[in-house]
FIVO-678341 format. One record per residue (C-alpha): residue in three letters; x, y, z. Coordinates in nm, 2 decimals, decimal comma, always signed. Example, Ala and Ser with C-alpha at 12.3 -4.5 7.8 and 13.67 -1.06 7.14 Angstrom:
BEGIN
+---------+--------+--------+--------+
: residuo :      u :      v :      w :
+---------+--------+--------+--------+
:     Ala :  +1,23 :  -0,45 :  +0,78 :
:     Ser :  +1,37 :  -0,11 :  +0,71 :
+---------+--------+--------+--------+
This chain:
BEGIN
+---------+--------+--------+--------+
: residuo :      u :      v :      w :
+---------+--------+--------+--------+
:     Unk :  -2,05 :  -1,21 :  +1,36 :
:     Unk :  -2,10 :  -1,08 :  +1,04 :
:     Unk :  -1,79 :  -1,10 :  +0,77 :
:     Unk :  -1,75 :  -0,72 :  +0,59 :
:     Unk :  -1,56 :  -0,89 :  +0,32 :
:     Unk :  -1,72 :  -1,25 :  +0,29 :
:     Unk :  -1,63 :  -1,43 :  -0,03 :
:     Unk :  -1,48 :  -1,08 :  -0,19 :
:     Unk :  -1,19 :  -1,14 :  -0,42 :
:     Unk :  -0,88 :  -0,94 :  -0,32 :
:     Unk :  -0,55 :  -0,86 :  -0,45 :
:     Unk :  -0,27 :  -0,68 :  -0,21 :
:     Unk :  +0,04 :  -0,60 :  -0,40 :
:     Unk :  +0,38 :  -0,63 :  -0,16 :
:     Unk :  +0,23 :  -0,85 :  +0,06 :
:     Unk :  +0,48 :  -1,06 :  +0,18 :
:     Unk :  +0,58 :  -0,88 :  +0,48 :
:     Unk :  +0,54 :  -0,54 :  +0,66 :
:     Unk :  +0,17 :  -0,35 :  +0,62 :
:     Unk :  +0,09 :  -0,55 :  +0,29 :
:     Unk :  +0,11 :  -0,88 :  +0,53 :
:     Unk :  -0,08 :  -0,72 :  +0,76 :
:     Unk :  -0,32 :  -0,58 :  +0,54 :
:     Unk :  -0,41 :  -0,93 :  +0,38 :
:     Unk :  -0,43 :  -1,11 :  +0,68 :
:     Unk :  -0,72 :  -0,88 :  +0,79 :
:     Unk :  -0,89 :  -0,89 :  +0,42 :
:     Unk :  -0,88 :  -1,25 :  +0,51 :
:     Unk :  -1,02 :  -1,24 :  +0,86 :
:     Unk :  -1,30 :  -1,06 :  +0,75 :
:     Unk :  -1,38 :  -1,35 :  +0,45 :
:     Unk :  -1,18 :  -1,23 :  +0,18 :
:     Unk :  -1,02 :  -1,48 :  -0,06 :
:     Unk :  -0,65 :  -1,32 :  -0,12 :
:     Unk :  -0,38 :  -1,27 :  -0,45 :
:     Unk :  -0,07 :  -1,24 :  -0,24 :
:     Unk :  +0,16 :  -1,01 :  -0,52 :
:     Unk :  +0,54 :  -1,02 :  -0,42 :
:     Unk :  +0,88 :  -0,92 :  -0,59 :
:     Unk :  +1,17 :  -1,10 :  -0,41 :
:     Unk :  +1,04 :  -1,21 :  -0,12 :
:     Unk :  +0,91 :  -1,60 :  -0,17 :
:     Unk :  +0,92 :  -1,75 :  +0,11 :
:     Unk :  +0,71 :  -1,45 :  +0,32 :
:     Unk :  +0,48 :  -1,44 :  +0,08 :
:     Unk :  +0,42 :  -1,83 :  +0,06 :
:     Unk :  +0,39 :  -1,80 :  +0,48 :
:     Unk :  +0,10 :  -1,54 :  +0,43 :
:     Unk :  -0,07 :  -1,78 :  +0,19 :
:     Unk :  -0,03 :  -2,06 :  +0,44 :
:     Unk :  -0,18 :  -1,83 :  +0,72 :
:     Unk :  -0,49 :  -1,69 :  +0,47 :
:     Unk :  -0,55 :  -2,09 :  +0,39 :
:     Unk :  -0,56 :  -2,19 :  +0,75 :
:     Unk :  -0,87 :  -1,91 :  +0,77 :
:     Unk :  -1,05 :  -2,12 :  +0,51 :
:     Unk :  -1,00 :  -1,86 :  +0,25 :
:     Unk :  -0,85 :  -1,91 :  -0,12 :
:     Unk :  -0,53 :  -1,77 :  -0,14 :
:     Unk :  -0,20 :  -1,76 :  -0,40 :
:     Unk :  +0,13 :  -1,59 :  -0,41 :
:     Unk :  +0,18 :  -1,45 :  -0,77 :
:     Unk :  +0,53 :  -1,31 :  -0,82 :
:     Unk :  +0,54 :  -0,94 :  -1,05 :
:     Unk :  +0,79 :  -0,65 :  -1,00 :
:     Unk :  +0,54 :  -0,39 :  -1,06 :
:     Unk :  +0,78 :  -0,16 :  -1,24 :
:     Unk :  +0,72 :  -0,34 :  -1,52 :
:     Unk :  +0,40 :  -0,32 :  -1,67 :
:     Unk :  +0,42 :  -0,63 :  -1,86 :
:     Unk :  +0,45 :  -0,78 :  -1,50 :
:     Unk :  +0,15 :  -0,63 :  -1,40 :
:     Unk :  -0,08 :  -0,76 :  -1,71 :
:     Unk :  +0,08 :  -1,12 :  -1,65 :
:     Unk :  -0,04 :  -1,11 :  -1,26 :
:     Unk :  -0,37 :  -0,99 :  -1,37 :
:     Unk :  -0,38 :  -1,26 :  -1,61 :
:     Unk :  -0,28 :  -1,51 :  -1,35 :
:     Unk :  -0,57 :  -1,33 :  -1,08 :
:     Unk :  -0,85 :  -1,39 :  -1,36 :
:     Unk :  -0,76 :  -1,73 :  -1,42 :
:     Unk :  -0,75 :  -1,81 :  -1,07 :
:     Unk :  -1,02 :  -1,57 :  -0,92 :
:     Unk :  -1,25 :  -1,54 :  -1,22 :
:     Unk :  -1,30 :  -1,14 :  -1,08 :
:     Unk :  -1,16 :  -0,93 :  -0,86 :
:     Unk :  -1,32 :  -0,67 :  -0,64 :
:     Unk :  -1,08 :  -0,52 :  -0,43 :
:     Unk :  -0,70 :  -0,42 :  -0,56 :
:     Unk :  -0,48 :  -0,26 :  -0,22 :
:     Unk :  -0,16 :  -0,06 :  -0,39 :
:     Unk :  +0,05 :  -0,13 :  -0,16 :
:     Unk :  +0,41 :  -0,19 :  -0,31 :
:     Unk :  +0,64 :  +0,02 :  -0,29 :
:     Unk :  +1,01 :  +0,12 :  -0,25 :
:     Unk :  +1,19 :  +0,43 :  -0,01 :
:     Unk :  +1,46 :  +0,54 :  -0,22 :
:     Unk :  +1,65 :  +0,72 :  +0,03 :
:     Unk :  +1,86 :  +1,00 :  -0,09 :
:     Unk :  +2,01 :  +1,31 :  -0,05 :
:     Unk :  +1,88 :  +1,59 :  -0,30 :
:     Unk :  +2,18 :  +1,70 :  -0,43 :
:     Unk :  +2,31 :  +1,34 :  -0,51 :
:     Unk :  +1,93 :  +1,21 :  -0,68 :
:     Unk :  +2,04 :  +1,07 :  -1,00 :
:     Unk :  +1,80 :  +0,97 :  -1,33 :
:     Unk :  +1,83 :  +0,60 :  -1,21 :
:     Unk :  +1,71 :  +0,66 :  -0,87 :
:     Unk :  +1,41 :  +0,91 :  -0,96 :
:     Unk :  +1,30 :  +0,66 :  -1,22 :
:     Unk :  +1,31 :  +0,35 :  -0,99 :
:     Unk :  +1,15 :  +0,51 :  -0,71 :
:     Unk :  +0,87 :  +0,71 :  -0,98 :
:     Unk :  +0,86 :  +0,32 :  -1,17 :
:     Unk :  +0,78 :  +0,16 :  -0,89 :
:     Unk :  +0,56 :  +0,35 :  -0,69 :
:     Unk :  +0,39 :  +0,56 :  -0,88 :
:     Unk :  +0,38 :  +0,42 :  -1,25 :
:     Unk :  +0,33 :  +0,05 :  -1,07 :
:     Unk :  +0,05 :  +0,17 :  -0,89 :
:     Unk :  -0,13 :  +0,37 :  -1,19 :
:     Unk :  -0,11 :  +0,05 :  -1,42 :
:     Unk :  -0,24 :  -0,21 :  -1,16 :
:     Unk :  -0,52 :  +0,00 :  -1,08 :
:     Unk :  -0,59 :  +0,04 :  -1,48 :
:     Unk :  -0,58 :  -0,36 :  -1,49 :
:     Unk :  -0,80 :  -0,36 :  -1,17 :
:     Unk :  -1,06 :  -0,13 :  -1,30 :
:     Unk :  -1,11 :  -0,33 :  -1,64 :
:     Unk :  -1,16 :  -0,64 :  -1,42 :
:     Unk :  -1,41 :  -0,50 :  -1,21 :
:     Unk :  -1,57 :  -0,26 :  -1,51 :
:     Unk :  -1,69 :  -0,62 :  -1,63 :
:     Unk :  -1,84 :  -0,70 :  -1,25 :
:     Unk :  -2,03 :  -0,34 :  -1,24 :
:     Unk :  -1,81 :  -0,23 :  -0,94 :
:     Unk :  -1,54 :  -0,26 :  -0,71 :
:     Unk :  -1,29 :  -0,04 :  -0,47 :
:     Unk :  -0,90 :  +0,05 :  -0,51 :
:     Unk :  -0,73 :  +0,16 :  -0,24 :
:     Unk :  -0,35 :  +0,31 :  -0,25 :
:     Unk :  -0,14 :  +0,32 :  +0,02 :
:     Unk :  +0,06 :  +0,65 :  +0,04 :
:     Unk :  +0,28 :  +0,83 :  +0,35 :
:     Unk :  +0,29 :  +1,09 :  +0,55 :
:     Unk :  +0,59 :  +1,23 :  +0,42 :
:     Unk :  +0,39 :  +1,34 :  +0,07 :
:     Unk :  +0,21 :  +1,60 :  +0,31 :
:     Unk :  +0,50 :  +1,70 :  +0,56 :
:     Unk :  +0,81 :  +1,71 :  +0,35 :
:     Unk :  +1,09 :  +1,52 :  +0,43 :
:     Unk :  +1,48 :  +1,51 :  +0,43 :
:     Unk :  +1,62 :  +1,26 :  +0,18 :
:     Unk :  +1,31 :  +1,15 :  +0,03 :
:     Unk :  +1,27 :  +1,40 :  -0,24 :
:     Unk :  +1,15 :  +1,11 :  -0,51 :
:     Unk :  +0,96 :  +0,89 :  -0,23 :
:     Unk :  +0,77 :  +1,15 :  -0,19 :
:     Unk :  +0,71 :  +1,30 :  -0,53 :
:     Unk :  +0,56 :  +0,93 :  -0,62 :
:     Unk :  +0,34 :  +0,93 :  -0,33 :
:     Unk :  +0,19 :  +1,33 :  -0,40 :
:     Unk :  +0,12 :  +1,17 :  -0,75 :
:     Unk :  -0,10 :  +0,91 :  -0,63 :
:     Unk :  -0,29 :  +1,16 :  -0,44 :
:     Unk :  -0,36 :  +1,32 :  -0,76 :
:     Unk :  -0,42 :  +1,03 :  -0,94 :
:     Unk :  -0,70 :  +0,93 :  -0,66 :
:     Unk :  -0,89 :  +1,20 :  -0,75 :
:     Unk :  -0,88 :  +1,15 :  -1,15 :
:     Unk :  -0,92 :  +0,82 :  -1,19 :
:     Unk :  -1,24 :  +0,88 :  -0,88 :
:     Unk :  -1,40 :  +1,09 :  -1,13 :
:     Unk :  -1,33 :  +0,85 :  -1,43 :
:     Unk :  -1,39 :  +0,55 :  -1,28 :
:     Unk :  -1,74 :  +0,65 :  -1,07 :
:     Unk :  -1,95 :  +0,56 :  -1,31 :
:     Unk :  -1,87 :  +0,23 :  -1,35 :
:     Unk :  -1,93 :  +0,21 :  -0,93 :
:     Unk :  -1,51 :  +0,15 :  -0,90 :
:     Unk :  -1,48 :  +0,31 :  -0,57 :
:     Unk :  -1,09 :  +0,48 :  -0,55 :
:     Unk :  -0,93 :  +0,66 :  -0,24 :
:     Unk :  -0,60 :  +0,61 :  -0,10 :
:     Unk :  -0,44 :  +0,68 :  +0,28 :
:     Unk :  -0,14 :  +0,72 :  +0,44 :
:     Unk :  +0,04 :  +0,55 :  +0,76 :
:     Unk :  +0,25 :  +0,74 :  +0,94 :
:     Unk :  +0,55 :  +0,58 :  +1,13 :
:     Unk :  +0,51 :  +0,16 :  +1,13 :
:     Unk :  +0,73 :  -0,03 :  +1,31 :
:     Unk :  +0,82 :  -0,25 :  +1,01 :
:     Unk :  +1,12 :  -0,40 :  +0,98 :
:     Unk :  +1,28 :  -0,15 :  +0,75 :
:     Unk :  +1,23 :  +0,09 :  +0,95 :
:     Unk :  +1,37 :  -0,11 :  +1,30 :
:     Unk :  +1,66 :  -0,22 :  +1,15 :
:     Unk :  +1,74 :  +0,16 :  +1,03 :
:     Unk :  +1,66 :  +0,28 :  +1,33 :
:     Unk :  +1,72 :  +0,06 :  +1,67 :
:     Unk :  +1,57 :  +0,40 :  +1,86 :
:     Unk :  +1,23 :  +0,38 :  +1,59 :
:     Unk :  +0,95 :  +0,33 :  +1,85 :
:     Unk :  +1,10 :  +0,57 :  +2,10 :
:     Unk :  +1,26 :  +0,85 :  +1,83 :
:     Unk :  +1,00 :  +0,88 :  +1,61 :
:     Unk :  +0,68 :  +0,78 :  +1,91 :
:     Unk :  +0,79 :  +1,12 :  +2,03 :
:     Unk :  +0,68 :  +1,33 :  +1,73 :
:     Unk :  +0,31 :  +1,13 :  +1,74 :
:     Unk :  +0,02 :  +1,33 :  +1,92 :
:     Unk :  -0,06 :  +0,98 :  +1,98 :
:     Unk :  +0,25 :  +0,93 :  +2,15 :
:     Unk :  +0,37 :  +0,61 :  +2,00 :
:     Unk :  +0,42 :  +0,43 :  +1,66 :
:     Unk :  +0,23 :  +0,26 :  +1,48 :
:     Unk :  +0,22 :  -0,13 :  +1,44 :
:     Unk :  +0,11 :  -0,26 :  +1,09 :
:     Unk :  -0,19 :  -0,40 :  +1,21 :
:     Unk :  -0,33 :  -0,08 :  +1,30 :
:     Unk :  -0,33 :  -0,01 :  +0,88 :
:     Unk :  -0,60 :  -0,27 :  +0,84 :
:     Unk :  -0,91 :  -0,15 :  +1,01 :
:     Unk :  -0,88 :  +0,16 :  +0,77 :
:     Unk :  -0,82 :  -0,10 :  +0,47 :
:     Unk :  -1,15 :  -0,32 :  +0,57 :
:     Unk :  -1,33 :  +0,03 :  +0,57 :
:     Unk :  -1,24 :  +0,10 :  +0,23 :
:     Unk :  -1,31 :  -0,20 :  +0,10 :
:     Unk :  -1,64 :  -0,25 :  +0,24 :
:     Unk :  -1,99 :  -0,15 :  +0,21 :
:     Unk :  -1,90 :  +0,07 :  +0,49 :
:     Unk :  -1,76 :  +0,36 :  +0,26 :
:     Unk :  -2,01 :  +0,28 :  -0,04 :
:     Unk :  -2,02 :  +0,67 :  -0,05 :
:     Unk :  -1,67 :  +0,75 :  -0,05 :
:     Unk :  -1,42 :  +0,79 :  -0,36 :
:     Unk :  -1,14 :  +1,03 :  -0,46 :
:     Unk :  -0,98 :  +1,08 :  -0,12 :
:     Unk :  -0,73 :  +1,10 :  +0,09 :
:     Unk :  -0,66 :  +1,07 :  +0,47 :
:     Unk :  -0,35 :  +1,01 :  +0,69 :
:     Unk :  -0,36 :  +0,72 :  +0,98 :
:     Unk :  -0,03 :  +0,85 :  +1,20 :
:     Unk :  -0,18 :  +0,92 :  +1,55 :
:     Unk :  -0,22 :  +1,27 :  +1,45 :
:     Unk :  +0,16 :  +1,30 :  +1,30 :
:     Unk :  +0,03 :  +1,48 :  +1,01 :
:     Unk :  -0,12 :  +1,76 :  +1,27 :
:     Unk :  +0,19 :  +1,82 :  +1,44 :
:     Unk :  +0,41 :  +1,79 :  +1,16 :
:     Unk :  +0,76 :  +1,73 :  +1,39 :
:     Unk :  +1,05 :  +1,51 :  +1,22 :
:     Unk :  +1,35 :  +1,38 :  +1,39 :
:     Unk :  +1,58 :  +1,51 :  +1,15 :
:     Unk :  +1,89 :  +1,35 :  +1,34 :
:     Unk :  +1,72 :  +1,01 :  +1,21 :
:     Unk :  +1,66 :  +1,10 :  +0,88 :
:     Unk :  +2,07 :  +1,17 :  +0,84 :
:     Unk :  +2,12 :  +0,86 :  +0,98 :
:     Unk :  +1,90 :  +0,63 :  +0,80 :
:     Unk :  +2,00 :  +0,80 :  +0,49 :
:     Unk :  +2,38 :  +0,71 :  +0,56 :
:     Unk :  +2,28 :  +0,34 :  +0,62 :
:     Unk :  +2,13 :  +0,32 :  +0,21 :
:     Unk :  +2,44 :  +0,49 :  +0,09 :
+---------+--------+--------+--------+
């Protein structure tokens, strides 16, 4: 069987668990040698790197909060010295910031808007001078769903994800002629751990408002991912699709949830 990402050099950023795990497991299975990024979270990411290994691949965890863009340029660093290049970069990383509108304070906007969307602008930038020097490669950001419903509580989340749908479609145009390849997606409800311990009811609540009629697991985030990253969308840069069992189409949220997983982060 023919390997879509065979000897590629990939970095997923909050990879240590959840979709980001997911997602470099299946860069991996498809021949992909893997930067495993992390913040807090060690000993997860040290378990993916074990797992990518077993595969055959190459594989490191390299610790940066990506908040801080000094981070960032210090995990690049670390990426060229291991990986020599870098063809793929997945924004994954990112934080909820649950709150209620009327109590959003400077601190929380900025460390939701730092992380998410200032995080994701400047790894791309680092990405995209990497692969400028290897005539080519493919970003893909990782949004939501609740940047094109509109949400209860998430008034900053969401804000951070709409920028990088706009972003997507600048840095597309900037970036085309140097053949970096830039579109992002976005998962609807995942039954990460986050979200299960929130929300005991998760699968069954929230399965309800999916055409599809159930959630989604993280592994159904990396077919999309491989796609992306392959040959497969050579011809494909600046968008934007959803992958939430047709969520985005019906557009219902179980608002009883949202209270309630808002009065758990209080």
């Amino acid at each position: 069987m023919k390997l879509k990402l065979r000897d590629k050099y990939v970095l997923v950023t909050g990879a240590s668990k959840g979709i980001g795990k997911a997602i470099a497991l299946g860069m991996a299975r498809e021949g992909a040698h893997v930067a495993v990024n992390y913040n807090s979270d060690k000993a997860g990411a040290d378990e993916v790197v074990e797992e990518i290994a077993a595969m055959g691949r190459q594989s490191f965890a390299v610790r940066a909060d990506i908040a801080d863009v000094g981070q960032i340029k210090e995990m690049f660093g670390v990426i060229a010295d291991k990986f020599g290049r870098l063809d793929v970069l997945i924004n994954n990383a990112g934080i909820t910031g649950w709150t209620d509108l009327f109590e959003v304070t400077e601190e929380k906007w900025d460390t939701v808007i730092n992380t998410n969307l200032r995080g994701t602008f400047f790894c791309s930038l680092e990405a995209a001078k990497m692969m400028k020097e290897a005539a080519g490669g493919s970003i893909i950001n990782i949004s939501t769903i609740c940047a094109e419903l509109g949400v209860k509580n998430l008034v900053a989340y969401a804000s951070s994800k709409g920028g990088i749908h706009a972003m997507t479609k600048q840095m597309a145009v900037e970036l085309a002629p140097f053949n970096i390849r830039i579109n992002t997606f976005g998962p609807g409800a995942t039954n990460v751990d986050r979200n299960l311990q929130d929300d005991p009811s998760y699968k069954t609540t929230w399965g309800a408002m999916v055409p599809l009629g159930r959630t989604a697991e993280p592994e159904d985030m990396v077919g999309p991912t491989v796609f992306l990253a392959s040959d497969d969308s050579a011809y494909m840069t600046g968008q934007l699709f959803f992958v939430d069992g047709g969520w985005t189409v019906r557009g219902k949220i179980p608002e009883s949830n949202m209270d309630a997983a808002l009065d758990k982060h209080r």
